[in-house]
Backbone bond lengths (Angstrom), bond angles and torsions (degrees), N, CA, C in turn:
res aa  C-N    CA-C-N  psi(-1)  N-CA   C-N-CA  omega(-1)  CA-C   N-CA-C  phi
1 X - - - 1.445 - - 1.530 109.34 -
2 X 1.297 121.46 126.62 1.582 132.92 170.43 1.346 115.72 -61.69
3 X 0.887 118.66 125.27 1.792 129.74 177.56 1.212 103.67 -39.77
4 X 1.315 119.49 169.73 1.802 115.02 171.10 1.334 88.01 -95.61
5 X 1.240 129.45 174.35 1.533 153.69 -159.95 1.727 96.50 -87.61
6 X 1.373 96.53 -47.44 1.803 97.64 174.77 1.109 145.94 -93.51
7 X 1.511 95.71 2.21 1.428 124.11 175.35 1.838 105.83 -71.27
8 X 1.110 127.21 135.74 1.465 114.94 174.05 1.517 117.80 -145.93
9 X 1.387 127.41 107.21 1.121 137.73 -174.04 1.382 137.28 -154.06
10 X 1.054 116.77 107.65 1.319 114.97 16.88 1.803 123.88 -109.30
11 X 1.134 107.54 132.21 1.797 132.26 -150.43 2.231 89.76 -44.56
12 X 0.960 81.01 120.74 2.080 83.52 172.28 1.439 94.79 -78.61
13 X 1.964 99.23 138.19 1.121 109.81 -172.63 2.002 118.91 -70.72
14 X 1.272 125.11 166.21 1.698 96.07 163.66 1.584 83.87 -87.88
15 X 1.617 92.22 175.72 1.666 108.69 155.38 1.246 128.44 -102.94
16 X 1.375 143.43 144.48 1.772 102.38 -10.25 1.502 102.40 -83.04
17 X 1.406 122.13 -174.07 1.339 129.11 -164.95 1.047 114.94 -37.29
18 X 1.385 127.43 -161.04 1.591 130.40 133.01 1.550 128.84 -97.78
19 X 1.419 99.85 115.95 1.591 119.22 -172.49 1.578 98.50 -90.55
20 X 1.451 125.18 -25.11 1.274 109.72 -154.80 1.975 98.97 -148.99
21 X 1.545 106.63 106.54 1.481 96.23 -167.28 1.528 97.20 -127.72
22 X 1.095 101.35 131.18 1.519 123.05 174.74 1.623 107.39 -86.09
23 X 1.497 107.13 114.10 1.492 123.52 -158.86 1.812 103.46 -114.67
24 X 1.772 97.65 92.73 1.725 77.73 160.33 1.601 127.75 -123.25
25 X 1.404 114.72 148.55 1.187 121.41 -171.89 1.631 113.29 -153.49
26 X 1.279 112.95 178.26 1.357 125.15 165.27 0.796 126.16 -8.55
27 X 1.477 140.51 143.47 1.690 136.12 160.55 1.921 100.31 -120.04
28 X 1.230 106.16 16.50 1.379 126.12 167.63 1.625 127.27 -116.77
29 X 1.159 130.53 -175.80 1.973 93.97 165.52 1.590 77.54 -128.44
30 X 1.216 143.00 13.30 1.328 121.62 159.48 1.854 113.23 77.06
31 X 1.136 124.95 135.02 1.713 138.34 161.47 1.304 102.12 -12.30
32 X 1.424 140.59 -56.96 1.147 142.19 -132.00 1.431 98.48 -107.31
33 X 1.174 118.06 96.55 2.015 109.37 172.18 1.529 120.54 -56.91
34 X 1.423 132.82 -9.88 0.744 147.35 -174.11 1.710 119.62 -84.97
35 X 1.780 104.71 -18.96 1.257 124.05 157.50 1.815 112.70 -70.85
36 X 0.696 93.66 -21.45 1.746 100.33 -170.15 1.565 109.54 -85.71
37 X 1.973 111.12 -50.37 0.898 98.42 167.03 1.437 124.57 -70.19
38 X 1.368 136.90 -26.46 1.390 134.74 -177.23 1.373 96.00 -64.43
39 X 1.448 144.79 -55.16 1.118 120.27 162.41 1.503 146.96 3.91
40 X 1.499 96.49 -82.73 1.295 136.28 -177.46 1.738 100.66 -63.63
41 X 1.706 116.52 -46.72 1.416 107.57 178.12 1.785 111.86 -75.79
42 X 1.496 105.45 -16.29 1.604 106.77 179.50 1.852 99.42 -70.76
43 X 1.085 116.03 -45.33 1.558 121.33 -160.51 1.682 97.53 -71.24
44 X 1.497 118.55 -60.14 1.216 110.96 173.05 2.015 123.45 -37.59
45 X 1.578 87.90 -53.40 1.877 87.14 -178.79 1.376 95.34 -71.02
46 X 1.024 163.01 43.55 1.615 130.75 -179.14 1.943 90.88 -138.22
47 X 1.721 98.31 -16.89 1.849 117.66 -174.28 1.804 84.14 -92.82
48 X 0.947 125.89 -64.18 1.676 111.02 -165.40 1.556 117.96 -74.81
49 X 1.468 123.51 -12.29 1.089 135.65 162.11 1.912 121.96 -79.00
50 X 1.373 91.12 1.97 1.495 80.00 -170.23 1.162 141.23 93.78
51 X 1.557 124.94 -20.93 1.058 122.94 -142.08 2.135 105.11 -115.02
52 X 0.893 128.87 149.65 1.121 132.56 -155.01 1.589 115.71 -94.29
53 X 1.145 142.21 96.71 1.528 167.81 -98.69 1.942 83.27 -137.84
54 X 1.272 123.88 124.72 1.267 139.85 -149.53 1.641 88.19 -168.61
55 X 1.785 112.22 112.80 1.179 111.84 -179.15 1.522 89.47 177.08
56 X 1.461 90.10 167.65 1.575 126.12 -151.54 1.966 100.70 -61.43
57 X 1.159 111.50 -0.35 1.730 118.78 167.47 1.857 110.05 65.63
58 X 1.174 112.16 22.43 1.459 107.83 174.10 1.424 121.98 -104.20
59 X 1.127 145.66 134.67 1.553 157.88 153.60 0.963 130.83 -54.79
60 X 1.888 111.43 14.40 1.286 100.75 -175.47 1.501 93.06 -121.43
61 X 1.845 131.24 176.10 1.214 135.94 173.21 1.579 103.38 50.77
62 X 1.383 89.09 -142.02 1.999 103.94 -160.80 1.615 92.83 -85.00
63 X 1.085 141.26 3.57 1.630 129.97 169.94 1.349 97.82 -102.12
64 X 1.579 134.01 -19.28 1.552 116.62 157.45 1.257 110.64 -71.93
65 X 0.663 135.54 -89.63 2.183 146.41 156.17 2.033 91.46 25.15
66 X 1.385 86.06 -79.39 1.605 82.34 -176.17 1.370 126.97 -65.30
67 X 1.276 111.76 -36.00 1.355 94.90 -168.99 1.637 94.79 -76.47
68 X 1.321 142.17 8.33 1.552 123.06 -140.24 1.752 57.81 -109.57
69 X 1.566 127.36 -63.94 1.354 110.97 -153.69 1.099 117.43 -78.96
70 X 1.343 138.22 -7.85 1.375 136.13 158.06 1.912 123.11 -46.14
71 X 1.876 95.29 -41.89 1.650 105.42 173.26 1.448 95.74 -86.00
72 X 0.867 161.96 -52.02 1.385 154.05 167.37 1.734 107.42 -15.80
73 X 1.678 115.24 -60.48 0.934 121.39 -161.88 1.888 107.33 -71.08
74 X 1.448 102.17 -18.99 1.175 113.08 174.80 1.950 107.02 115.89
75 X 1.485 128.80 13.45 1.059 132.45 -166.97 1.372 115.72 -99.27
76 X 1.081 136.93 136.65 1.390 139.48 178.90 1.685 108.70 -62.60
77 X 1.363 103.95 112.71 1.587 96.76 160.17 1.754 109.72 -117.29
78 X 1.234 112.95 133.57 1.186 132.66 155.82 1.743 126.08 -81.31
79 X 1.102 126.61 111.54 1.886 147.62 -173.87 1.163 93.02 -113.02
80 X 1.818 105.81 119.41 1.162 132.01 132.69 1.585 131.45 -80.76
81 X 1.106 114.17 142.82 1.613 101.76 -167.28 1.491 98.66 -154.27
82 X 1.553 130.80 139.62 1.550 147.97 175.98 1.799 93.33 -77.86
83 X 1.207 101.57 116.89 1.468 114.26 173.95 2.090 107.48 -28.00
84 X 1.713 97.14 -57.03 1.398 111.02 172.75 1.728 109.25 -39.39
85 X 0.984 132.86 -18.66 1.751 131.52 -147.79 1.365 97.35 -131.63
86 X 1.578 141.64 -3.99 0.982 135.74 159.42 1.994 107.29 -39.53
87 X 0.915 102.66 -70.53 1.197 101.66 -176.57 1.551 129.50 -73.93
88 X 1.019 111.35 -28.02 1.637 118.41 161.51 1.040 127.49 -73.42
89 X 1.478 118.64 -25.02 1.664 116.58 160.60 1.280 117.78 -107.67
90 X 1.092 118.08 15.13 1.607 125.75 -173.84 1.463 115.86 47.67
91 X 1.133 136.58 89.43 1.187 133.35 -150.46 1.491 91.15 -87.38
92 X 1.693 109.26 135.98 1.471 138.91 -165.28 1.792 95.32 -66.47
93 X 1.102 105.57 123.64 1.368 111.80 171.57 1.554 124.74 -100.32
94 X 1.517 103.88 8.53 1.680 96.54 164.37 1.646 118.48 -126.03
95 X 1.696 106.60 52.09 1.087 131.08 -164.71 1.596 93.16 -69.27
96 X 1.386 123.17 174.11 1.298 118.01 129.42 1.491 146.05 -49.96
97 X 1.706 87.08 -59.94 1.274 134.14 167.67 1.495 127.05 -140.71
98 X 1.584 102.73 134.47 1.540 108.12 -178.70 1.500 95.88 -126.59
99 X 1.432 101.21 124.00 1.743 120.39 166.14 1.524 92.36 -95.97
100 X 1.277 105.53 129.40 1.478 133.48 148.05 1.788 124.63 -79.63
101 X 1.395 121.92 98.58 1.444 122.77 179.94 0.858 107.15 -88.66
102 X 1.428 124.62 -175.18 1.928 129.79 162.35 1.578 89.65 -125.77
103 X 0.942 171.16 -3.96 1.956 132.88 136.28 1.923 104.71 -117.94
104 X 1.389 86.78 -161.92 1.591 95.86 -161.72 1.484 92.16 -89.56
105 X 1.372 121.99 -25.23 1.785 119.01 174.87 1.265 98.30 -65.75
106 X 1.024 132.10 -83.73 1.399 128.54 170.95 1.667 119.57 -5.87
107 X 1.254 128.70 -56.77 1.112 140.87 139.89 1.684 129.32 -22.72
108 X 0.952 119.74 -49.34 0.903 143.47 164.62 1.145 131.64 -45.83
109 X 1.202 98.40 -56.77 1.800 122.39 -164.85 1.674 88.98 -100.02
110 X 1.243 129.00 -75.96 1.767 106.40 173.43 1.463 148.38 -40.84
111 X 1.720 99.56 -12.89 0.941 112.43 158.82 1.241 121.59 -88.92
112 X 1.236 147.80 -45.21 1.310 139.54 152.39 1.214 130.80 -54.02
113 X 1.482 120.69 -1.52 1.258 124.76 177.19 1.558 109.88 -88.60
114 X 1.473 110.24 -18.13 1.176 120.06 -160.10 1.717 98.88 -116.09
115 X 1.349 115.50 33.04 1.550 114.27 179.01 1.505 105.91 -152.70
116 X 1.512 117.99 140.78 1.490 123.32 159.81 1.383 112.30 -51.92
117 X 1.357 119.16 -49.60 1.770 112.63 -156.10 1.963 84.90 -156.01
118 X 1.654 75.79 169.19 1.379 101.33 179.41 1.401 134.64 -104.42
119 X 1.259 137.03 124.77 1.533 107.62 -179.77 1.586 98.71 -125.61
120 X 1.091 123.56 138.88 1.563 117.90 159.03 1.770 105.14 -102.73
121 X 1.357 84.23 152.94 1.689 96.16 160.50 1.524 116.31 -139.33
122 X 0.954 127.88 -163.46 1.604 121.82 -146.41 1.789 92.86 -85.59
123 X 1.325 91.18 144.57 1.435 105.16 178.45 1.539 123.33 174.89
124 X 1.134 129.73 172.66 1.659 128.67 -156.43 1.632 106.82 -83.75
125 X 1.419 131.38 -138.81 1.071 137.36 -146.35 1.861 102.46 -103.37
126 X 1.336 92.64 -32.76 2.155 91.66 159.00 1.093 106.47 -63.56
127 X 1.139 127.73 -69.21 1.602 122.23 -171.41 1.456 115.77 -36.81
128 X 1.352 112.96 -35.74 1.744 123.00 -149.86 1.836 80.13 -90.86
129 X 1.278 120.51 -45.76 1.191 116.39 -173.30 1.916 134.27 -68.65
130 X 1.861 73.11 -17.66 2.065 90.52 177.71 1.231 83.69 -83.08
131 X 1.580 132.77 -46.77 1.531 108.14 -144.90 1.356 113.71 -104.57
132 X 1.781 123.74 3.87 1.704 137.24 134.17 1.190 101.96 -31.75
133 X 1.528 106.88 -67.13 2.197 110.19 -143.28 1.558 83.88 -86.66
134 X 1.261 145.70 -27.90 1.653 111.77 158.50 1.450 134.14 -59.74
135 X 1.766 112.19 -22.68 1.268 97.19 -162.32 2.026 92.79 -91.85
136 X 1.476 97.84 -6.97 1.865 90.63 -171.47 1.909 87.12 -68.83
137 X 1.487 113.15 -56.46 1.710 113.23 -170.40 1.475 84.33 -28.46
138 X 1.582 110.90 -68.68 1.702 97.33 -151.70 1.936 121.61 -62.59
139 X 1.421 101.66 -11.67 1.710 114.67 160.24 1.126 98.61 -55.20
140 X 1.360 132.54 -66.54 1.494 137.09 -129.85 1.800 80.65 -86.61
141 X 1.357 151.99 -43.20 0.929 145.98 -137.43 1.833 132.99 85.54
142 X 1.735 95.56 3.02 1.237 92.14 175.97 2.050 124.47 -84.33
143 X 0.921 92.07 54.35 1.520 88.61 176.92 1.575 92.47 152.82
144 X 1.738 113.19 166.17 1.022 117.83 -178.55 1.930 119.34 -156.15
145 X 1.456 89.86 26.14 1.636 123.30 162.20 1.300 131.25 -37.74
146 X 1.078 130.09 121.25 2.238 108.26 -179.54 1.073 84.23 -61.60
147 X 1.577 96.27 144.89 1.419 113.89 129.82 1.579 129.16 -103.07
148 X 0.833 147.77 121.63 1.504 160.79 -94.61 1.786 93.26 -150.68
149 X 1.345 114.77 156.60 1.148 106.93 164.53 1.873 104.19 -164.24
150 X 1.325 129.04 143.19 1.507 121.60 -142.26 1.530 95.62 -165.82
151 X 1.435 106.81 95.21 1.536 96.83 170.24 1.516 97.15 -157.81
152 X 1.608 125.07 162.13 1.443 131.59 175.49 1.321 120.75 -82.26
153 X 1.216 137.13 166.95 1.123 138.97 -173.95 1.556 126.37 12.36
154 X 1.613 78.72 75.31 2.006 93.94 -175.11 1.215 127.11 45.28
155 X 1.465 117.04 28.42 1.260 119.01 163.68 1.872 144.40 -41.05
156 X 1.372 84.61 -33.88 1.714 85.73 163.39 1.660 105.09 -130.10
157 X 0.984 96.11 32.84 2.024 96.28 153.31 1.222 109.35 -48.94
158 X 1.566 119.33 -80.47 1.366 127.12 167.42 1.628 126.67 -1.16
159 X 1.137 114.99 -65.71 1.335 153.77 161.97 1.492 104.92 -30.86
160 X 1.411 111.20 -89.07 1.025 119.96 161.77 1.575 146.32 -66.39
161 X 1.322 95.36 14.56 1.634 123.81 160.38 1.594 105.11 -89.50
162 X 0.949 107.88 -44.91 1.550 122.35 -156.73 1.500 98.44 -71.55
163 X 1.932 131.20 -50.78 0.756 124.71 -175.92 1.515 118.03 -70.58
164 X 1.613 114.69 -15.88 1.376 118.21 -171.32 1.176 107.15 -73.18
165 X 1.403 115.28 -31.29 1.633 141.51 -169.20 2.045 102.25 -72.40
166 X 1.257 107.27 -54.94 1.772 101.05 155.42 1.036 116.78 -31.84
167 X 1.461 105.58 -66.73 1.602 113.16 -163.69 1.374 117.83 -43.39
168 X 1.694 93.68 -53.11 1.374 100.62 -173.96 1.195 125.53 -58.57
169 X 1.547 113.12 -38.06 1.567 137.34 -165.89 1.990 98.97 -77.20
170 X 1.660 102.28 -4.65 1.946 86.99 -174.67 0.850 123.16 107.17
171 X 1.885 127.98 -38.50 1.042 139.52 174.43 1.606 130.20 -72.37
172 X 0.824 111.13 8.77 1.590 127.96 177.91 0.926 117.93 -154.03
173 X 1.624 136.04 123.04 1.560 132.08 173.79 1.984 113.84 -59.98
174 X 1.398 88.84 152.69 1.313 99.52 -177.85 1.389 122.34 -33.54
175 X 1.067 114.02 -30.26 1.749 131.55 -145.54 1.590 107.62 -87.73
176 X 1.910 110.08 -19.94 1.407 135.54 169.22 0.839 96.36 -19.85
177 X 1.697 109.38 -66.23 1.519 108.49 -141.81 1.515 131.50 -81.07
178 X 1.625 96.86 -22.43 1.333 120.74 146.66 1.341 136.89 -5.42
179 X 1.623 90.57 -73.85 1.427 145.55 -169.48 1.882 103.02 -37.98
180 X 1.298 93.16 -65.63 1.491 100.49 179.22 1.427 122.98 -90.75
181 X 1.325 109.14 136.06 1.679 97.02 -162.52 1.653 87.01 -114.24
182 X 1.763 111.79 140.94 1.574 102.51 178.72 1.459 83.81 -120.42
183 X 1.416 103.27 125.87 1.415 126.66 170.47 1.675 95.71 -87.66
184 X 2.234 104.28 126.26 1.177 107.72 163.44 1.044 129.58 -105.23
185 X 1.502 113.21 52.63 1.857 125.56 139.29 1.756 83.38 159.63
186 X 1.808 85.43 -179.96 1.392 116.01 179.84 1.362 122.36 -44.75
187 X 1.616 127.91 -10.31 1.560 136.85 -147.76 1.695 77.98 -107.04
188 X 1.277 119.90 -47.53 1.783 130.74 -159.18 1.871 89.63 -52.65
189 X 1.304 108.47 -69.60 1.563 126.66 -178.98 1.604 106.34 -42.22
190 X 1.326 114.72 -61.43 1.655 99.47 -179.52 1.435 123.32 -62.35
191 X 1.758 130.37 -20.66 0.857 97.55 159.69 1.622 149.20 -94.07
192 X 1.453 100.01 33.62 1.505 120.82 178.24 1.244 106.24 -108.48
193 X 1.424 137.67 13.23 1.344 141.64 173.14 1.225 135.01 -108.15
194 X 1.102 166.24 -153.82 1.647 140.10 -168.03 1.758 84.41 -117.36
195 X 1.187 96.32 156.05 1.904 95.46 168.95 1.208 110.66 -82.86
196 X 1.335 104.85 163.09 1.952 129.50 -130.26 2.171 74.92 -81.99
């Protein structure tokens, strides 16, 4: 049986590692406890590795989880947050750093400006919507960043059905599918990160 196209293993690193990963996910922790813990083991490796945790700055769901265990582990996380969302996501108060924006583009764009690569992990209709409008940038040619993808029990199958299903249908060049890399588990992610 042929690998899926987005399956990657084990995933080739870019050069040099990743120092700086823009993490989006949940502001819920979702049915599945197993989302929560992958969290918590993403935030821990990304704090003992060094590497700098760049995310949407809220305390609630799987973006509290991580960022809480990433500073635990001792790692710098940086939170971006839409002035509007201070209060609706409870913005994480044991950040490093919290940038305050005024919209969710804004958001957007400082957060990716401020990261090597991308990873999503499981999460609702923001997530699905940060990690759409990256992979069209990477259609259009504006950027050329992983995008990463990290969830339990086939969580973004779906996802990646859907884009194969473009492809197929015409509407998306071949290269879509590429595009998104689904890392199958936590072992895929460490080796794209600087050693411990």
């Amino acid at each position: 049986m042929q690998p899926h196209p987005h399956d990657s293993e084990p995933c080739p690193a870019p050069a040099p590692p990743i120092r700086r990963l823009l993490l989006f996910c949940g502001s819920r922790t979702g049915a599945d406890p197993r989302h929560a813990a992958t969290a918590r083991a993403v935030g821990r490796l990304l704090g003992r590795r060094g590497v700098t945790l760049v995310y949407g700055g809220g305390a609630l769901g799987l973006m509290g989880e991580l960022a809480r265990a990433a500073r635990a582990a001792g790692g710098r996380v940086e939170g971006v947050i839409p002035r509007f969302l201070l209060d609706l996501e409870v913005a994480e108060p044991q950040v490093s750093e919290l940038i305050v924006v005024e919209t969710l583009h804004l958001r957007k764009a400082e957060m990716f400006a401020r990261a090597d690569a991308v990873l999503a992990l499981p999460g609702g209709i923001g997530t699905l919507d940060e990690v759409v409008e990256l992979l069209s940038w990477r259609m259009l040619g504006l950027h050329a960043k992983p995008l990463l993808l990290l969830g339990d029990g086939g969580f973004w199958q779906p996802l990646l059905a859907l884009v194969d299903h473009l492809v197929r249908a015409g509407f998306a060049p071949p290269h879509a599918a590429a595009a998104l890399v689904h890392l199958p588990g936590l072992r895929a992610l460490e080796g794209l990160l600087p050693a411990a």
